[in-house]
C-alpha positions as CSV (number, residue, x, y, z in Angstrom):
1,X,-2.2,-5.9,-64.4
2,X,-4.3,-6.6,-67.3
3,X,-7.1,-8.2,-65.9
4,X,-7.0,-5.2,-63.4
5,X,-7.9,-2.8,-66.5
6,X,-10.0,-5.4,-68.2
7,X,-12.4,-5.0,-64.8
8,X,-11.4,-1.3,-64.9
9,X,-13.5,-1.0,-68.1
10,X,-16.2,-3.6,-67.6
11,X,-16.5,-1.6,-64.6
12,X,-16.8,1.9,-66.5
13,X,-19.1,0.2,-69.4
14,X,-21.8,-1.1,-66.4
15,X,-21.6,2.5,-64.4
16,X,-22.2,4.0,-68.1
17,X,-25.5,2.0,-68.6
18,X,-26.5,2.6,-64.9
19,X,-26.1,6.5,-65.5
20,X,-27.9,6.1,-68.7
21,X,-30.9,4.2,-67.3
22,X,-30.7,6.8,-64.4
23,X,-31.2,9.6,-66.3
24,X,-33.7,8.4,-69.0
25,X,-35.7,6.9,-66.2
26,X,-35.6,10.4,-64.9
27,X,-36.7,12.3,-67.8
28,X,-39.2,9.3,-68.8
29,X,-40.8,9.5,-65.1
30,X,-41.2,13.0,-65.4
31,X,-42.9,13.0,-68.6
32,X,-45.7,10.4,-68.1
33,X,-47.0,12.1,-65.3
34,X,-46.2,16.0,-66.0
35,X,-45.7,16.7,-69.8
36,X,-48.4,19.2,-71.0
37,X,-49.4,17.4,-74.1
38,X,-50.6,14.0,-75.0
39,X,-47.3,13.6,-77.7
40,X,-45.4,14.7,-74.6
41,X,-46.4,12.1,-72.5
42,X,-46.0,9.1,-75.0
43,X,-42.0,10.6,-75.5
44,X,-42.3,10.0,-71.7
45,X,-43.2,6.3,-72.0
46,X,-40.5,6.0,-74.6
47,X,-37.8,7.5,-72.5
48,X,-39.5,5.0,-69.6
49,X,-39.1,2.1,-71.7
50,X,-35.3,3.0,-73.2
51,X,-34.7,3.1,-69.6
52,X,-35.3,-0.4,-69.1
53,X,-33.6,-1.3,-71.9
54,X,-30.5,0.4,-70.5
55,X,-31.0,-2.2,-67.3
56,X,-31.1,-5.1,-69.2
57,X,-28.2,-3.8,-71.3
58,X,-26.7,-4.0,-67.4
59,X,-27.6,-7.4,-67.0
60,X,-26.5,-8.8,-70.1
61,X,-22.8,-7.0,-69.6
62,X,-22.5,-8.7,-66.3
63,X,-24.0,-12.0,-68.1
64,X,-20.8,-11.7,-71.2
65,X,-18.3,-11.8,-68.9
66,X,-19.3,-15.3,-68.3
67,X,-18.2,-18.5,-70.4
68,X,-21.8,-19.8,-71.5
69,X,-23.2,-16.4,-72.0
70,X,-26.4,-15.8,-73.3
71,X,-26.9,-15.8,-77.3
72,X,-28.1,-12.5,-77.2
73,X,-26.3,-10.9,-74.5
74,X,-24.0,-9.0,-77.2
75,X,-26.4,-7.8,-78.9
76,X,-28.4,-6.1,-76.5
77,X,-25.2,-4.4,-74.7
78,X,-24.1,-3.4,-78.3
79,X,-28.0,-1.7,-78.3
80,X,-27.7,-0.5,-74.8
81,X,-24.6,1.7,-75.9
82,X,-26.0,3.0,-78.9
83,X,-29.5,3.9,-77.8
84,X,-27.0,6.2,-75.0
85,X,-25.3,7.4,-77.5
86,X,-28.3,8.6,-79.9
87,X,-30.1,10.2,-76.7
88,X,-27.6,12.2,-75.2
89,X,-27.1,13.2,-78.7
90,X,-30.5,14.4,-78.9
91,X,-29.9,15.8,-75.6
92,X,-26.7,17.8,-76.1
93,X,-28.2,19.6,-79.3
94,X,-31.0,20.4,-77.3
95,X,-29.0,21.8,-75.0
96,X,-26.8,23.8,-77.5
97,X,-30.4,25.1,-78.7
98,X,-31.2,26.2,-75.3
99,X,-28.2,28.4,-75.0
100,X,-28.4,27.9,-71.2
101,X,-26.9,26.1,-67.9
102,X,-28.5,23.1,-66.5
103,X,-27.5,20.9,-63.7
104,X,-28.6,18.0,-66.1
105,X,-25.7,18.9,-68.4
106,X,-23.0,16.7,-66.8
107,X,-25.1,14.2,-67.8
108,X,-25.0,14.5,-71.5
109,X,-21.7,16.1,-71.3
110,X,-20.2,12.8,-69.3
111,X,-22.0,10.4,-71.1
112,X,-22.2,11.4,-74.8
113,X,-18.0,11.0,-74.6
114,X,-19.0,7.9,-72.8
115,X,-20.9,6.4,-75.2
116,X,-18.5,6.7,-77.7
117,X,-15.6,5.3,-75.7
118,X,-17.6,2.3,-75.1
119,X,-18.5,1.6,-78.4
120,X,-15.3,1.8,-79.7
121,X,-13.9,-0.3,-76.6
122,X,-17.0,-3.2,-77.9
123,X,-15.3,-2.9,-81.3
124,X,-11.8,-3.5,-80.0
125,X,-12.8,-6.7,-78.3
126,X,-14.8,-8.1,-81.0
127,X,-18.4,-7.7,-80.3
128,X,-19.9,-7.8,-84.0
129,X,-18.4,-11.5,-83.6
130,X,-20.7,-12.4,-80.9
131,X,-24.3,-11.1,-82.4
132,X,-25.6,-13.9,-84.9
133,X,-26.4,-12.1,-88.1
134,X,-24.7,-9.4,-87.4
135,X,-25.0,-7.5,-90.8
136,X,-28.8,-7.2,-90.3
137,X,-28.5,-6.6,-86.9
138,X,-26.6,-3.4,-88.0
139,X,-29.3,-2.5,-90.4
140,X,-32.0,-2.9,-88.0
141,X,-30.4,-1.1,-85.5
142,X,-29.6,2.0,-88.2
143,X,-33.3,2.2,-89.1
144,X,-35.0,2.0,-85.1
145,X,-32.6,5.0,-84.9
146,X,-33.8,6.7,-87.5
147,X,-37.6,6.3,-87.4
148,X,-36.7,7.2,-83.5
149,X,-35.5,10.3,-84.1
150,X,-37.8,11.3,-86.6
151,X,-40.9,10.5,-84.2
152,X,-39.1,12.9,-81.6
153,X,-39.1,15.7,-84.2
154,X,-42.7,15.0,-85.1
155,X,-44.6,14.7,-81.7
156,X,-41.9,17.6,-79.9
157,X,-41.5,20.1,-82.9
158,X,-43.9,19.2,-85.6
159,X,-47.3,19.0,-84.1
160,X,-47.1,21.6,-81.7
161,X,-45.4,24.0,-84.8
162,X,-48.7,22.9,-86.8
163,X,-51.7,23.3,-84.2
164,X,-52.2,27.0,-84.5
165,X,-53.3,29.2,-81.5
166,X,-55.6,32.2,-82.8
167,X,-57.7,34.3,-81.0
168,X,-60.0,36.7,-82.6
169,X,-60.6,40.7,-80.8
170,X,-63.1,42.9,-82.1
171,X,-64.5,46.1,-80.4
172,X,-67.4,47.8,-81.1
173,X,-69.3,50.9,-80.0
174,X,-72.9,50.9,-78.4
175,X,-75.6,53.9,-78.0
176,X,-74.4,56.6,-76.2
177,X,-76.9,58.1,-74.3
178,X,-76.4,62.1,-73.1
179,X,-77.7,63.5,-70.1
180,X,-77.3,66.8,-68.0
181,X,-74.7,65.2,-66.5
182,X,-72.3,63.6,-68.9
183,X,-72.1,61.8,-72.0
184,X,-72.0,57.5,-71.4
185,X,-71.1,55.5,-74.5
186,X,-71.0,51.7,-73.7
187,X,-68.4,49.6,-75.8
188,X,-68.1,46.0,-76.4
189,X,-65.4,43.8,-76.6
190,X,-65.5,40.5,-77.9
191,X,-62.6,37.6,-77.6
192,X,-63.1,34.0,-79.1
193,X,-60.5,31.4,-79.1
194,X,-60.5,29.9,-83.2
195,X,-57.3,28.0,-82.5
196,X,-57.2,24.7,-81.5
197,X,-55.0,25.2,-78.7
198,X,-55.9,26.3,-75.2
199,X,-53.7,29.7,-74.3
200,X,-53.1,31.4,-71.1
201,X,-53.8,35.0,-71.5
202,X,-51.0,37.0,-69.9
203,X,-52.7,40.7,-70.5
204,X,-55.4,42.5,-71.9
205,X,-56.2,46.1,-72.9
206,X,-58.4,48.6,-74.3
207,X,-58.2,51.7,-74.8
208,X,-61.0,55.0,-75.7
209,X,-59.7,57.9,-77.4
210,X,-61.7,61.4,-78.2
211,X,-61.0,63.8,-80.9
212,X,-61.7,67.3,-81.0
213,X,-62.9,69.3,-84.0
214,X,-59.7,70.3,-85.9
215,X,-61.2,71.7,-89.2
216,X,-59.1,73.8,-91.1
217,X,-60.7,76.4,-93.4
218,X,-58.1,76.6,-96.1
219,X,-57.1,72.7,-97.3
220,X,-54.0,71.6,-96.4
221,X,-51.1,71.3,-98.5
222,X,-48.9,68.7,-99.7
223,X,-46.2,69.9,-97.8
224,X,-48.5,70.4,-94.4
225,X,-48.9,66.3,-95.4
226,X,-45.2,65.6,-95.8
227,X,-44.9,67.4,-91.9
228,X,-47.3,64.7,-90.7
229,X,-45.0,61.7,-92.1
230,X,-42.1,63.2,-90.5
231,X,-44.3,63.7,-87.3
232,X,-45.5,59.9,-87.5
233,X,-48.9,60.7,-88.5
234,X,-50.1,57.8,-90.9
235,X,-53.4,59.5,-92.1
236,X,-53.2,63.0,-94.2
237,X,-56.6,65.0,-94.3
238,X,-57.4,67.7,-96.5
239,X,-59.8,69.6,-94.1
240,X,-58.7,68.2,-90.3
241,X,-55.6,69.2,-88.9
242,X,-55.3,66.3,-86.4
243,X,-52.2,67.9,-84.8
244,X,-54.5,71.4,-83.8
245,X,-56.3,69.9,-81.2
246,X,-54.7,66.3,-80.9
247,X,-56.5,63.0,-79.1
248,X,-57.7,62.5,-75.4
249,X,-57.3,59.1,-73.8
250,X,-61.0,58.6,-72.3
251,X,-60.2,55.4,-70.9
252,X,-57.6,52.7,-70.2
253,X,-57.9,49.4,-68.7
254,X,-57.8,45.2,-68.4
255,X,-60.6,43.4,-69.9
256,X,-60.4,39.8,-69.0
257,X,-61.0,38.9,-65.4
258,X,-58.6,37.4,-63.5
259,X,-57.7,34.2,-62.4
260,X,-55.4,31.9,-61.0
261,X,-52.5,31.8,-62.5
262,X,-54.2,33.0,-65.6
263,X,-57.2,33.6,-67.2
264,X,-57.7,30.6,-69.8
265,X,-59.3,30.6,-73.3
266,X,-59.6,27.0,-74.3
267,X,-60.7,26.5,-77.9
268,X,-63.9,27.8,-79.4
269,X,-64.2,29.8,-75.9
270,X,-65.7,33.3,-76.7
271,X,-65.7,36.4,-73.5
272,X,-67.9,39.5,-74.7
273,X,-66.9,42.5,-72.0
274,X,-69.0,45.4,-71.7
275,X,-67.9,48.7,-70.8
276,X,-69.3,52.5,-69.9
277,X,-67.0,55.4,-70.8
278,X,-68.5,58.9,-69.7
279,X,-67.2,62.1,-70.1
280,X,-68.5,65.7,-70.0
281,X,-71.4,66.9,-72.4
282,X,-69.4,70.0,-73.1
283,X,-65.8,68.4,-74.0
284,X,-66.5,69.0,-77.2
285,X,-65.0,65.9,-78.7
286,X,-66.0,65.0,-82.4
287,X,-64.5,61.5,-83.1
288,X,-64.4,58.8,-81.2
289,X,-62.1,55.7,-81.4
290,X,-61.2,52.4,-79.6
291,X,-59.1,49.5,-79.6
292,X,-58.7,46.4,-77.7
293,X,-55.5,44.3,-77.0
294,X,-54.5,40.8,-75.9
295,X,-51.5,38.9,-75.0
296,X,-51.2,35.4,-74.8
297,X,-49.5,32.4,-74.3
298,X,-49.8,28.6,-75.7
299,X,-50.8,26.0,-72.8
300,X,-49.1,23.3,-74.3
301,X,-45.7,25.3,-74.6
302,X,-45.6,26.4,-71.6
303,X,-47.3,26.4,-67.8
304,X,-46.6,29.8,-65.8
305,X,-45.3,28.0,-62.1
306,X,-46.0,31.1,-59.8
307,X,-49.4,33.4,-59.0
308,X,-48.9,35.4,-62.2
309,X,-52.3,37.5,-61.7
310,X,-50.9,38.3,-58.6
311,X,-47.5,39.7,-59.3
312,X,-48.3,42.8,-60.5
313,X,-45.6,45.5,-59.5
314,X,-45.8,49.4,-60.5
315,X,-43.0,51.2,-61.4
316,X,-43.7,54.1,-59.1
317,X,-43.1,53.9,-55.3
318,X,-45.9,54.3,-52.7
319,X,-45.2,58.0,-52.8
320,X,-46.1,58.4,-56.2
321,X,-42.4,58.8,-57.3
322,X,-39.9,57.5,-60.5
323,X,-38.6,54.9,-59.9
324,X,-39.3,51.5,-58.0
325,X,-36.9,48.6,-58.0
326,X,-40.4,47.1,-61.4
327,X,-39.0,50.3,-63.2
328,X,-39.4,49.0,-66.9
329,X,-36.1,48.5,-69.2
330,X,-35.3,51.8,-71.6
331,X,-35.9,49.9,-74.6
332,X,-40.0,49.0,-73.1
333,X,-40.6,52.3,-72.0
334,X,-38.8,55.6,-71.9
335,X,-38.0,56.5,-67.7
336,X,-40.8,58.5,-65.8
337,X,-43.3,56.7,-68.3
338,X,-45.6,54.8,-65.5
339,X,-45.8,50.8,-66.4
340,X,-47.3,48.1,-64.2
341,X,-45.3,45.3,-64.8
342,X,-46.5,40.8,-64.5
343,X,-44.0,38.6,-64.0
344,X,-43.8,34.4,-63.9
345,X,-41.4,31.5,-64.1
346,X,-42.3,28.9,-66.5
347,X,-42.3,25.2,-66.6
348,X,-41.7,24.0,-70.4
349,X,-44.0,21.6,-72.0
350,X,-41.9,18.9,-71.3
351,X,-38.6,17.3,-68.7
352,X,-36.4,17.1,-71.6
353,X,-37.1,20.5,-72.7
354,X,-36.8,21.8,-69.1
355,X,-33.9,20.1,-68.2
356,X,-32.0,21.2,-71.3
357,X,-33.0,25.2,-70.9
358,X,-32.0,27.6,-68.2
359,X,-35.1,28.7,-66.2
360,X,-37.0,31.0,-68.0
361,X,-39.5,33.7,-67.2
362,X,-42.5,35.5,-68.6
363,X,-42.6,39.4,-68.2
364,X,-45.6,41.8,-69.6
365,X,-45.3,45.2,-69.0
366,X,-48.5,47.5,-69.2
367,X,-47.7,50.8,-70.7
368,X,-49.5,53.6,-69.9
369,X,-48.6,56.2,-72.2
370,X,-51.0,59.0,-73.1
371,X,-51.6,59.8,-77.4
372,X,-49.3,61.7,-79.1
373,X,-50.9,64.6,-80.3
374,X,-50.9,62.9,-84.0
375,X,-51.6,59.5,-83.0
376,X,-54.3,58.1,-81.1
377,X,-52.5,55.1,-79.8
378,X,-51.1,55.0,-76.3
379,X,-51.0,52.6,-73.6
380,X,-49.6,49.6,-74.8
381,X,-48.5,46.0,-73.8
382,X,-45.0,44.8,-74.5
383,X,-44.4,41.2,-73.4
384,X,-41.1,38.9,-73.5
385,X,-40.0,35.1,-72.9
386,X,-36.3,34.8,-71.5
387,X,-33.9,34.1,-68.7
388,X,-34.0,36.0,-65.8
389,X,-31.4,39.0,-67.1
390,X,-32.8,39.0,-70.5
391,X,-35.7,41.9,-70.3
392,X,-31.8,44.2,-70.0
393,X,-31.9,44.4,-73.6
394,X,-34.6,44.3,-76.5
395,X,-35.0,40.8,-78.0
396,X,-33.9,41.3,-81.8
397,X,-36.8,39.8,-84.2
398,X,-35.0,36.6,-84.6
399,X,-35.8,36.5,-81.2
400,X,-39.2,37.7,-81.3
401,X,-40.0,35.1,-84.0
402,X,-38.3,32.6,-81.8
403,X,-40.4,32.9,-78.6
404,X,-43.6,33.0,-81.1
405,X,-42.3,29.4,-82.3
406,X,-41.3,28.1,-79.2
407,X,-44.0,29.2,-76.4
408,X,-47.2,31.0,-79.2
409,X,-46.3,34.6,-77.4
410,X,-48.3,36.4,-79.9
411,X,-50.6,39.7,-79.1
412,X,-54.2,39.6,-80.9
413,X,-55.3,43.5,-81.9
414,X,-58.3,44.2,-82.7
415,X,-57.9,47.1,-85.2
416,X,-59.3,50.6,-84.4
417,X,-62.7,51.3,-84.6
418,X,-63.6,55.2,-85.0
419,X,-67.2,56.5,-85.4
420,X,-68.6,60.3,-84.9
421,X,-69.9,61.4,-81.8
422,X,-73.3,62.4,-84.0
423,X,-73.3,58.7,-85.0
424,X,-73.3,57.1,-82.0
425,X,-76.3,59.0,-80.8
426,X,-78.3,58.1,-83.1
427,X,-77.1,54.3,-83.9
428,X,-78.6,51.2,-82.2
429,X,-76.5,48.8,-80.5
């Protein structure tokens, strides 16, 4: 009976390593060939390499049971169970981070308690007795651990936290030109990459707005400028009464071509976009302003898996009617408020980052509200990285912060550019 459960645990310490070296190969497999950095790839060729150290771990348990087993044999069991137990370690805690189901979690969940059952069952039958200096050994061991784990951090946390991904927007107004039949004011929009990371971008968008004349012939008074806080209005003007006549959207609309998935800005990548906005000599408008808008995402985070530039969906029916089954969430935009919404799963930047989150999506939503009467700004694009119920509710800035750090989801304004009608005529481009 008790060489029956001496074979029962040899048995359970060799399927342990076998399962290790299965599911590091795995992951290590994975990463060589398909992790979207270089650091990525090299965890990939550790993970390979730990792998084979888990089969020769195999070997040498089958090798101990014998009477003239190697010197050696011990030792690298002994190392074959710790290096399980530091990696699904890693693994679990990535996992907790996560906060999401995957099929891989048997794996750490099976073998973390494994790995500590077989360690203690190598203490109970003496195995610091078999390794030849065995207090070094320990030391040795201790350190390779460490520097391991520390070289994990840097290359998967670290150096993608410290390689910034900037892009710079700037707008600018041309000559208009006026004719008997309209007004035509060109803009420019200008986008440059001064990161050093390539990004996909998800969404762009500029806007035009017009502004009547609203002077007032008596100045306004510090309680007329108190209304406008209350009313949202952020600048207070002695002679214009911005409310009286209010701002026109002119013009609305994407400014970076499309592609498949994506369009991509690699570093030091500039796109200048020109457009024409026209509108009738006689609309009277006064000011003119515009703004320019992008959303973006870090290539080495993350790689959008489906046709993103593609999936558009409005949240109107093909009747022209509230609301589709793309209808936005309350807390993106209120209902009846039209939105065309884009819509991707992503792959993470790496197999043990995949395999340790629930799949995850990117959603951008384009806006298309009109200006309040006090505010020039309208359309707008609202974007969000989650699981697939998670757009239900609206991420809390923790959250926010969080999908900046992990994936660079970041929007790059321009600012607002405003200029008299009077000045544009006469200014060169």
């Amino acid at each position: 009976m008790a060489e029956l459960r001496s074979t029962v645990r040899w048995v359970l310490l060799a399927v342990g390593l076998c399962a290790t070296a299965l599911e590091l190969g795995m992951l290590g497999a994975a990463d060589v060939s398909g992790a979207l950095t270089y650091a990525g790839r090299i965890s990939g060729v550790v993970f390979l390499a730990a792998a084979i150290l888990e089969v020769s771990a195999l070997f040498a348990l089958v090798n101990l049971r014998r009477p003239d087993a190697a010197r050696y044999s011990a030792a690298l069991v002994l190392v074959g169970v710790l290096s399980s137990l530091l990696a699904n370690l890693v693994l679990f805690f990535l996992q907790l981070d996560g906060w999401g189901y995957t099929h891989y979690l048997w794996f750490w969940a099976v073998l973390l308690p494994w790995s500590c059952w077989a360690l203690w069952r190598l203490h109970r039958v003496g195995i610091w007795r078999l390794i030849p200096h065995a207090k070094g050994f320990a030391v040795g061991v201790a350190l390779t651990g460490v520097l391991a784990v520390a070289n994990f951090t840097h290359t998967q946390i670290y150096q993608p936290y410290t390689s910034p991904a900037m892009l710079s927007n700037s707008v600018e107004f041309g000559t208009a030109t006026v004719t008997n039949r309209g007004v035509s004011l060109p803009v420019r929009i200008r986008t440059r990459n001064t990161g050093s990371v390539g990004v996909y971008v998800l969404g762009s968008l500029y806007q035009v707005t017009g502004r009547k004349d609203s002077f007032v012939s008596d100045p306004r008074k510090k309680r007329e400028w108190l209304q406008d806080l209350n009313s949202r209005q952020r600048e207070l003007m002695r002679y214009t009464d911005v409310r009286k006549e209010g701002y026109e959207l002119l013009a609305q609309g994407s400014f970076v071509g499309r592609s498949v998935p994506a369009h991509v800005l690699e570093p030091d990548a500039e796109m200048v976009t020109e457009k024409v906005v026209q509108f009738p000599p006689g609309a009277g408008y006064d000011v003119l302003g515009a703004t320019a808008n992008i959303t973006y995402l870090r290539k080495d985070r993350a790689k959008l898996v489906d046709n993103y530039s593609r999936s558009g969906r409005s949240s109107w029916t093909e009747k022209y009617e509230c609301c589709s089954d793309a209808a936005p969430p309350r807390w993106v935009a209120n209902e009846g408020v039209p939105t065309f919404r884009f819509r991707s799963r992503i792959m993470h930047s790496s197999a043990v980052l995949e395999n340790t989150r629930a799949p995850h999506y990117v959603t951008l939503w384009w806006v298309l509200n009109e200006p309040a009467s006090e505010s020039q700004f309208g359309p707008d694009l609202v974007s969000m990285i989650g699981p697939e119920d998670a757009q239900k509710r609206e991420p809390t800035p923790a959250e926010l912060r969080r999908m900046k750090d992990r994936y660079g989801l970041a929007h790059a304004p321009s600012g607002t550019v405003q200029k008299s009608l009077a000045e544009l005529l006469e200014k060169d481009l």
